[in-house]
C-alpha positions as CSV (number, residue, x, y, z in Angstrom):
1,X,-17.9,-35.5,-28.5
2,X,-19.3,-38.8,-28.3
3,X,-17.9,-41.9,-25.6
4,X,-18.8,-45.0,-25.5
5,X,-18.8,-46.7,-22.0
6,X,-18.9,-50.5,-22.7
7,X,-18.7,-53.1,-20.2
8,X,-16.4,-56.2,-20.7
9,X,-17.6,-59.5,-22.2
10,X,-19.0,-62.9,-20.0
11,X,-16.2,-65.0,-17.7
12,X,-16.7,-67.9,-16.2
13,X,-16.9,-66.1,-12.9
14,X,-19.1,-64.3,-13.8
15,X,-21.4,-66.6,-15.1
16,X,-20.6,-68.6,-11.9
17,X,-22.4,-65.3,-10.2
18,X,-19.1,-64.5,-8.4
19,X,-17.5,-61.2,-7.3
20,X,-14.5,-60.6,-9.3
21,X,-14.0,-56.8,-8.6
22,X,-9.9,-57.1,-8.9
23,X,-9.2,-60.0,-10.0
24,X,-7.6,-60.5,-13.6
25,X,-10.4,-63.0,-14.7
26,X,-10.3,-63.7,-18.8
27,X,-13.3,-64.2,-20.7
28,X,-14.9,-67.1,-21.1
29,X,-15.5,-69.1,-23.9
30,X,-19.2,-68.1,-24.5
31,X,-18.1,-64.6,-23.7
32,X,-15.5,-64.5,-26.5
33,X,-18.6,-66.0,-28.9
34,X,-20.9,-63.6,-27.5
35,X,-19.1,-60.8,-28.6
36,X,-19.2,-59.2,-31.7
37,X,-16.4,-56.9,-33.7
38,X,-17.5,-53.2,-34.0
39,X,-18.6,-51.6,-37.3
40,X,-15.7,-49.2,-36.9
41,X,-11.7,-49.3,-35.5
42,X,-11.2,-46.2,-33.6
43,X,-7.2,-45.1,-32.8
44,X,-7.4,-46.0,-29.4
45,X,-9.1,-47.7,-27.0
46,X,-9.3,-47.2,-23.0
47,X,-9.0,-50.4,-20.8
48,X,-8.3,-51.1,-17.4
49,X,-5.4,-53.0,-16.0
50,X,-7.5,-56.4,-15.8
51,X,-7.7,-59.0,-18.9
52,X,-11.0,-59.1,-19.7
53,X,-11.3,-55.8,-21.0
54,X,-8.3,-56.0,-22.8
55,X,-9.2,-59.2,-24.3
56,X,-12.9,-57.7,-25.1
57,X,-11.7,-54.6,-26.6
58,X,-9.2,-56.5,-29.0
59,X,-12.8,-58.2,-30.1
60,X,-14.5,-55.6,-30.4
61,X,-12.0,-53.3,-32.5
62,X,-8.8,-55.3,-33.5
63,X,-5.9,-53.6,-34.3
64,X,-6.8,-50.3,-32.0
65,X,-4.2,-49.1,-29.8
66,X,-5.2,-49.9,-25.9
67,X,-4.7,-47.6,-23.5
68,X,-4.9,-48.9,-19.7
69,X,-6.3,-46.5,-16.7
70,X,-6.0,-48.3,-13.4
71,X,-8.8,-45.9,-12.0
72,X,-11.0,-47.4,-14.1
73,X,-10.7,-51.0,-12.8
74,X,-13.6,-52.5,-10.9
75,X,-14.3,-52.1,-7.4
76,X,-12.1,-54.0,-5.2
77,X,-14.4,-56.4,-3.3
78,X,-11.5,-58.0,-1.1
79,X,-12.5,-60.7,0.8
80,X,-15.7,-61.6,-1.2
81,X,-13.6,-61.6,-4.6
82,X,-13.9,-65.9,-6.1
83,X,-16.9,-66.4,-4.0
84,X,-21.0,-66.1,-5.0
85,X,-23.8,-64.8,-2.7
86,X,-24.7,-68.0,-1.9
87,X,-21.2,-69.2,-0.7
88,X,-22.3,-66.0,1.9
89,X,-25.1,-66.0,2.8
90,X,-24.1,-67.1,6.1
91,X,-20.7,-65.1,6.3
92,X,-21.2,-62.1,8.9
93,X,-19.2,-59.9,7.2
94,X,-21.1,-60.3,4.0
95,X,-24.4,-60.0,5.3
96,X,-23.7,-56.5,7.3
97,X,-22.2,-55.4,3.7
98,X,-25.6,-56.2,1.9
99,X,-27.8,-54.9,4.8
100,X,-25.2,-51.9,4.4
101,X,-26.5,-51.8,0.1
102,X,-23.2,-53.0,-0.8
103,X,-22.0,-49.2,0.8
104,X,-19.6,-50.3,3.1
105,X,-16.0,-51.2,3.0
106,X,-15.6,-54.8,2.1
107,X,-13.1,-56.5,4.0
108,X,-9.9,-56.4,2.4
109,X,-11.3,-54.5,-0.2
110,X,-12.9,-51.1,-1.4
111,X,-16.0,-49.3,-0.1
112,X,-18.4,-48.2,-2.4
113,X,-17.6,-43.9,-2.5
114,X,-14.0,-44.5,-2.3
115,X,-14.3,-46.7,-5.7
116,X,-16.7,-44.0,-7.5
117,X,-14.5,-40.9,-6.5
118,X,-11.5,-43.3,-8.0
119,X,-13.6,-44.2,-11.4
120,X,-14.7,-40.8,-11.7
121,X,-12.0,-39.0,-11.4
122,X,-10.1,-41.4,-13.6
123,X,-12.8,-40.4,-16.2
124,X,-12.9,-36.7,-15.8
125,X,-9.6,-36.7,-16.6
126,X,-10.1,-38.8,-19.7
127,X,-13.0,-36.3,-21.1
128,X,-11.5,-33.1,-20.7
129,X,-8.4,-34.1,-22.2
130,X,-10.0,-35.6,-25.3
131,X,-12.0,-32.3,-25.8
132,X,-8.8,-30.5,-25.5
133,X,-7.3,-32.2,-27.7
134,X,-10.4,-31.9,-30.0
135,X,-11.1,-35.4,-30.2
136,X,-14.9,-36.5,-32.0
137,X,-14.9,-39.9,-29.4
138,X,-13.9,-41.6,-26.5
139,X,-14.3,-45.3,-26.2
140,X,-13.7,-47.2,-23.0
141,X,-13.6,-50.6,-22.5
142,X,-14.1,-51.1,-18.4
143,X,-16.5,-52.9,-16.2
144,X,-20.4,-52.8,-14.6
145,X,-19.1,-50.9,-11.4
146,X,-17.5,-48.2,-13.8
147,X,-20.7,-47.7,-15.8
148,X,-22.5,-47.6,-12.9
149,X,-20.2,-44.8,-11.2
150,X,-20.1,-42.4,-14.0
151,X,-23.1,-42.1,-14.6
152,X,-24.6,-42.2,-11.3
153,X,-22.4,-39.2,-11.0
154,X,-22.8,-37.5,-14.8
155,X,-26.1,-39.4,-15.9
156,X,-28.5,-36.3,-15.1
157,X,-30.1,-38.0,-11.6
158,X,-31.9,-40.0,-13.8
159,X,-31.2,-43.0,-12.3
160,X,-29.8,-44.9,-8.9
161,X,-26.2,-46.7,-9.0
162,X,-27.7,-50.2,-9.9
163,X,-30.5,-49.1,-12.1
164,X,-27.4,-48.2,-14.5
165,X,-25.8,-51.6,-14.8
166,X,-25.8,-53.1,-18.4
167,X,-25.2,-56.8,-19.6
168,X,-21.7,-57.9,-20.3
169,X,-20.9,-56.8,-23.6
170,X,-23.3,-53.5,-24.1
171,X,-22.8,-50.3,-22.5
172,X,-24.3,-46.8,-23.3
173,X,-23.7,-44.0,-26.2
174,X,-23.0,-40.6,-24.4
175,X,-23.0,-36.8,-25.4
176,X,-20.6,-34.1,-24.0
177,X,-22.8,-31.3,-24.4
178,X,-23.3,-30.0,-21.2
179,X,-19.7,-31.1,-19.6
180,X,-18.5,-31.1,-16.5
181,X,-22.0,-30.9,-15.4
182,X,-23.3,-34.0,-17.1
183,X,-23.7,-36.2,-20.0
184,X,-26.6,-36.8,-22.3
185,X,-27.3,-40.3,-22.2
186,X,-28.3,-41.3,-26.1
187,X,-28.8,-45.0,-25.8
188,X,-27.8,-48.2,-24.5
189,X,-25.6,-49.6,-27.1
190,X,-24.8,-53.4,-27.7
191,X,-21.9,-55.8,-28.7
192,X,-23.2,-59.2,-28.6
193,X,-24.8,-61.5,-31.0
């Protein structure tokens, strides 16, 4: 079976260089023209609770059925969520989280295994019930830290957490062949113009 593990579109938060982890941020203007509509429509499509995936994936394949997993949503950055590194770099609590590697709990907010063992069992589940039901895809619709988390966990110890991150709008082309032990990685894949 094939998935495809795409990461949302541009918002202006982002492109402000801000945490938005849980907050329901919509795409912004350039990420909506960024984006490009798939060659195919599958049935459904997986999303997570927060706009801008939903808004991406009705770009990417109008008309598909969404399907929202709230353990797929972004890591929950509390505290930090609205504000950029720079708006920080002073901030106590935000330095001990970066000297941590972005590991620790953020106040208010999620710590960085706690968030993975959420997104990847929220996947797990996702995979082997689309094999069991014989299913020839699986195409998700989520965020960076999702990417990041599954296949830090199923990528074959290829690569670290961040070395996995992909630019809004692209994601990765993955195998089944050898699952639950891990996922053959085909190719980064890409949605924008």
């Amino acid at each position: 079976m094939q998935i495809r593990l795409i990461r949302h579109g541009k918002t202006p938060q982002g492109e402000r260089r801000q945490y938005q982890g849980s907050l329901d941020t919509s795409l912004s203007e350039n990420g909506r023209k960024s984006l490009r509509k798939a060659d195919d429509r599958p049935d459904k499509v997986f999303v997570t609770p927060l706009k801008r995936t939903q808004e991406t994936a009705e770009i990417l394949f109008p008309g598909s059925k969404q399907i929202v997993v709230a353990g797929l949503a972004e890591m929950c950055f509390g505290d930090f969520e609205g504000r950029s590194w720079k708006d920080m770099e002073n901030d106590a609590a935000y330095r001990i989280w970066v000297d941590g590697n972005c590991e620790g709990r953020c106040p208010g907010g999620e710590d960085r295994a706690s968030f993975s063992k959420r997104v990847c069992h929220a996947f797990e589940i996702l995979v082997d019930q689309a094999l069991q039901n014989g299913e020839p895809q699986l195409v998700i619709v989520a965020h960076g830290g999702t990417q990041m988390a599954v296949l830090e966990r199923w990528g074959g110890g290829k690569r670290a957490y961040y070395e996995w991150q992909t630019a809004c709008g692209n994601g990765w082309l993955l195998q089944t062949e050898h699952w639950p032990d891990h996922l053959q990685v085909v190719r980064e894949i890409g949605y924008t113009t």
